[in-house]
N, C-alpha and C positions, 0 to 999 in steps of 0.2 A: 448367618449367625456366627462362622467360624471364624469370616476373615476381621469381625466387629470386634467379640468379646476374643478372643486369642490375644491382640495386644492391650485391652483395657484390663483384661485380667493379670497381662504379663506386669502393668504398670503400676495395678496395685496390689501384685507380690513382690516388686521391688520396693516397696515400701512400707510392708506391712512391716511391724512391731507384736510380739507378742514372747512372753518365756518359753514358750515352746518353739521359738525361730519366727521367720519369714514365710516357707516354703509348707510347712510341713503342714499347719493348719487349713491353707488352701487346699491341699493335693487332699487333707480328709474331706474338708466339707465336698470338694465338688468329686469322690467319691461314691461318699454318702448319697447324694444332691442324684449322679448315675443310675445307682442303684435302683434309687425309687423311680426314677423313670422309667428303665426297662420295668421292672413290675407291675408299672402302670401297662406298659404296653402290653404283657405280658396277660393280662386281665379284665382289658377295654375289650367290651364284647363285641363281635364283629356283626355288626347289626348296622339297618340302614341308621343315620343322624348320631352316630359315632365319629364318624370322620373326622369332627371338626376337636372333636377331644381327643383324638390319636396325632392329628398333627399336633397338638398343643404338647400332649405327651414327647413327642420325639423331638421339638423344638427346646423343651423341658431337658432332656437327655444330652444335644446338641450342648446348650449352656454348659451344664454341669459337666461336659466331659472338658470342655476346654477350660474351666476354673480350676482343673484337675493336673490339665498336661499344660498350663502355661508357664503357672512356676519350676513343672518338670522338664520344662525343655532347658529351666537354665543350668540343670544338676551338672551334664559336663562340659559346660566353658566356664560355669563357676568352681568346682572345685578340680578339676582333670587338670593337670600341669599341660600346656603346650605339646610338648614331644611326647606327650601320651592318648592326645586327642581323638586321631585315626584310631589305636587299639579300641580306646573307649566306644567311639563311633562306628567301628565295625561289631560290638558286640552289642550296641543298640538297634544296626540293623539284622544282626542275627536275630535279636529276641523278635523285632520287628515284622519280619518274614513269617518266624514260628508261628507269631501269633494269628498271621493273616491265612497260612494254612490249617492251622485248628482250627479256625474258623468257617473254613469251608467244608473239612472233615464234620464239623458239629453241622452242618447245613445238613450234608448226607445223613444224616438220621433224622432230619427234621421228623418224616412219616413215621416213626416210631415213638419219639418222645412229643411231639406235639409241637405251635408255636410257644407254647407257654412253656414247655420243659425247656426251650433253645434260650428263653429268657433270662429264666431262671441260673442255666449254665454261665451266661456270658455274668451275667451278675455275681455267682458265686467266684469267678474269675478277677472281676475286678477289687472286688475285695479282697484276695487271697496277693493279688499285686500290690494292691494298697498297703497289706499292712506289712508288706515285706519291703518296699521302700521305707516307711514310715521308721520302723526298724532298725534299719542297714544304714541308709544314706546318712552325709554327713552335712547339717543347714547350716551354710555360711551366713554371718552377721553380713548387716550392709555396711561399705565398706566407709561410706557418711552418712550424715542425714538429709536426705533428698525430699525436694518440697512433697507438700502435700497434694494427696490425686485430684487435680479440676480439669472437668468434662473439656473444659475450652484451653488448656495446655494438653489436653491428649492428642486433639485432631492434631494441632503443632506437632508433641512429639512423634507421631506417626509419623509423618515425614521426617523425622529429623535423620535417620540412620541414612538416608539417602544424598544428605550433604557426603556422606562418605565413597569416596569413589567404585573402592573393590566391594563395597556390601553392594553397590549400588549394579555394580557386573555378577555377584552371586546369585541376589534375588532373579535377575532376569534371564539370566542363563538354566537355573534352574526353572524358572516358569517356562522358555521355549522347549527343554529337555521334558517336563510335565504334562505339558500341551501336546507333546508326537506320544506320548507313551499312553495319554487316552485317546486317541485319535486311531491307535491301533485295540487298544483293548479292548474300548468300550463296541467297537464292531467285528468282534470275531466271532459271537451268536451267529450272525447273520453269514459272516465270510464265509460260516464253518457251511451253510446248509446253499448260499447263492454260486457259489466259488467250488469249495472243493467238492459239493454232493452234484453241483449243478441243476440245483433247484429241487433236484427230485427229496421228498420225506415219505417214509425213512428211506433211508441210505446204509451199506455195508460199510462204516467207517473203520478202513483196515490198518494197522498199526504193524508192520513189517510178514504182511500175510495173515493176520490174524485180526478177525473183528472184534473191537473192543466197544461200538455202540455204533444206536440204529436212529439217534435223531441229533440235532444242534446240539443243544443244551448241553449232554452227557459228550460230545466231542470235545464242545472247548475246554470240558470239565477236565480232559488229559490234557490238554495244552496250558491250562491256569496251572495243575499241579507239574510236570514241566518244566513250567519258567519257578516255577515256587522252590521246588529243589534246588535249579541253577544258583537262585538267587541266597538263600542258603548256604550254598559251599563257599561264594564268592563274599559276601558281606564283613563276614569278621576278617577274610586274609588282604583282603584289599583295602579295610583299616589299618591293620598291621604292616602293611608293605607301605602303604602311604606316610605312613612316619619315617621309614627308612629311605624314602622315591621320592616323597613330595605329591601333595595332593594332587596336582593338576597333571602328572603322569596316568594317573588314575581314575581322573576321569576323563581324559581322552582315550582311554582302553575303551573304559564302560561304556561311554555318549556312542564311540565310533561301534561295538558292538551292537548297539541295540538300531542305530542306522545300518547295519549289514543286516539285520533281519528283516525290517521293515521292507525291502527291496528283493529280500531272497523270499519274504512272503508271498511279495506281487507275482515275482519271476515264476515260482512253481506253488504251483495250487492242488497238490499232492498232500494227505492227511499227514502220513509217517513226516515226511518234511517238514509240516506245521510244527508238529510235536517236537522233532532234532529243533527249530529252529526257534522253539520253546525253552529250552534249558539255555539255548547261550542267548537268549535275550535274556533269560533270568539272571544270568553270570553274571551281562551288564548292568540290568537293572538293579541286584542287589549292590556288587561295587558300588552303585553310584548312590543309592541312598544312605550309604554308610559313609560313603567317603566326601560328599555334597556337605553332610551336618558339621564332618570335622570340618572343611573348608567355611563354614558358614561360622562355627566358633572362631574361629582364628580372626576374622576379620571384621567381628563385632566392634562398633565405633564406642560402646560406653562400657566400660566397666562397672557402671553404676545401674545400668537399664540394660542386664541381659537377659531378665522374662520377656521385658516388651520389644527387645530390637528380636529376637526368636520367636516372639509372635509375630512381630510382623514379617518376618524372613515368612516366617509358615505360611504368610497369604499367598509366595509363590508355588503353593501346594494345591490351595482352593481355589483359589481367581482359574487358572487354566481347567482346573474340574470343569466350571460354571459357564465360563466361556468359549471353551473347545468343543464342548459334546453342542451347544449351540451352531456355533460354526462350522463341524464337520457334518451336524445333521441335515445345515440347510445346504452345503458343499455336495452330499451323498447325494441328495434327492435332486438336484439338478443335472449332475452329469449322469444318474440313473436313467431321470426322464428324457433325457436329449438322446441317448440311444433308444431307447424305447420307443420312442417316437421315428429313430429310424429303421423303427422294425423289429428289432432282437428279442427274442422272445425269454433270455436269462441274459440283462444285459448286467454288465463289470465293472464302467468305465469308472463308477462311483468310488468302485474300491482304490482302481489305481488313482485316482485324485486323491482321496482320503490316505492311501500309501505313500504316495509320493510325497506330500505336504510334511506325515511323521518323519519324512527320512531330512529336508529341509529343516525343521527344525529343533530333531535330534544332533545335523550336523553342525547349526547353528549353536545350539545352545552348548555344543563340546568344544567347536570351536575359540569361541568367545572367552571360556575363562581364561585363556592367554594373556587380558586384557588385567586380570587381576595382580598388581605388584606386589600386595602387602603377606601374599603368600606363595612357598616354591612348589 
């Protein structure tokens, strides 16, 4: 759904018309359009022969949040001057971050306020963002009049930002950097209880002499908030420095930290470790989501199609989601099974493949934007 409607919607909020802007119309409707989806979820009774109306619902949700954020992703390469891209972008991934850790924080109460109170929150959240862009922001006119939206110039345009060299080293640098960063996170449930507990549940999970939880789940929950923090301190200043250093300084700090963890993962299979080695991935990882978007503005091929070449940049967000946790699950279960098979009774070999492969194409995907000319 994301990586479809992100650029159809990018392409017809570059061309929308209205006295109220471009931008501004879309980011309410697909708001709005949010809203009532989670309520719907929020209210779909959990009952057998629901299912098929809960996925409707959150396919429902899925839509409306990208008719929401396509014409928002063009707010700073449309109106951000150049030499101010990175501050802009580091404090997009500040907000970024924040938001992914409220997010988790609001999980931790689930048991108290219910699925439906957690609904309800993120809902009352999205409208409290909404109407403080809607607000604030400043909707640039289009800068001509660019034809009208047909289904069959879309697939065309879709490919078009790809005629362009450095978008075309952006997008896939960031998709190999996206691909090693779920390929580590999406297995640290499992790393937390096969690896460092050694099978055994529960487990004394100790945190520099002191137990801080007795099963998976609540471990990685201090290695998520960990790298959340890192990521945090690191996102706005590594904005801010990338305008004064040049983007590609800065993301071979980020890219190259988050491959030093992936390996100091493997190397020691110690809690406390996890967790130190939790914040400076976070370091990197926030740097790079903040300082990626400046680089990806900069090197936008159209001036006139910055919703849709920023949606389609965003499929290097979702395709490695969709494709990775595929690839690393059937990657896991083989080298799992091939020790098991020779005997091991808590075999590993899974992780270090699936570790290994993050650190390849964290290295890859840092090293490569070297390749990009049109930006320092």
């Amino acid at each position: 759904m994301a990586m479809i409607v992100a650029p159809l919607f990018g392409m017809w909020s570059d061309r929308f018309r209205s006295r109220w802007g471009r931008r501004r119309p879309l980011m309410l409707a697909g708001a709005i359009g949010n809203v009532i989806g989670l309520l719907a979820l929020a209210y779909i009774p959990a009952q057998p022969g629901m299912l098929g109306l809960y996925i409707l619902a959150f396919l429902w949700v899925q839509c409306f949040n990208n008719l929401a954020t396509a014409p928002y992703m063009a707010l700073i390469p449309e109106t951000v001057p150049e030499p101010q891209r990175g501050s802009a972008s580091g404090w997009m991934g500040l907000m970024t971050m924040l938001g992914i850790m409220g997010g988790g924080v609001i999980a931790q109460f689930q048991p108290s306020l219910g699925t439906t109170g957690v609904y309800i929150i993120l809902a009352a959240v999205i409208l409290a963002g909404m109407i403080g862009t809607l607000l604030f922001m400043r909707d640039v006119s289009a800068p001509v009049a660019l034809p009208p939206l047909r289904i069959g110039k879309f697939f065309r345009a879709f490919f078009a930002p790809f005629k362009s060299r450095d978008f075309t080293w952006v997008f896939w640098t960031r998709f190999l950097v996206v691909l090693g960063t779920y390929m580590v996170q999406e297995y640290l449930h499992y790393y937390m209880k096969d690896v460092v507990a050694g099978g055994q549940e529960p487990f004394a999970y100790q945190l520099f002499g002191h137990t801080v939880a007795s099963e998976p789940l609540r471990a990685t929950f201090f290695f998520t908030v960990a790298m959340l923090a890192g990521a945090v301190v690191s996102a706005i200043l590594a904005g801010k420095l990338s305008d004064r250093y040049g983007r590609k300084l800065m993301v071979y700090i980020s890219g190259g930290l988050q491959a030093v963890v992936a390996v100091a993962i493997l190397l020691w299979g110690q809690f406390d470790v996890a967790v130190t080695m939790g914040i400076i991935f976070g370091l990197g990882y926030g740097a790079y989501q903040s300082v990626d978007w400046a680089l990806a503005s900069d090197v936008l091929p159209s001036k006139e199609d910055f919703a849709k070449d920023m949606g389609v940049w965003h499929v290097a967000l979702t395709l490695p989601q969709v494709l990775g946790l595929l690839l690393a699950g059937r990657i896991f279960d083989h080298f799992q099974n091939l020790q098991r098979a020779q005997g091991a009774a808590a075999p590993t070999d899974g992780y270090v493949a699936l570790f290994s492969m993050a650190f390849l194409f964290f290295l890859a995907g840092t090293v490569l934007v070297r390749q990009v000319k049109g930006a320092r």
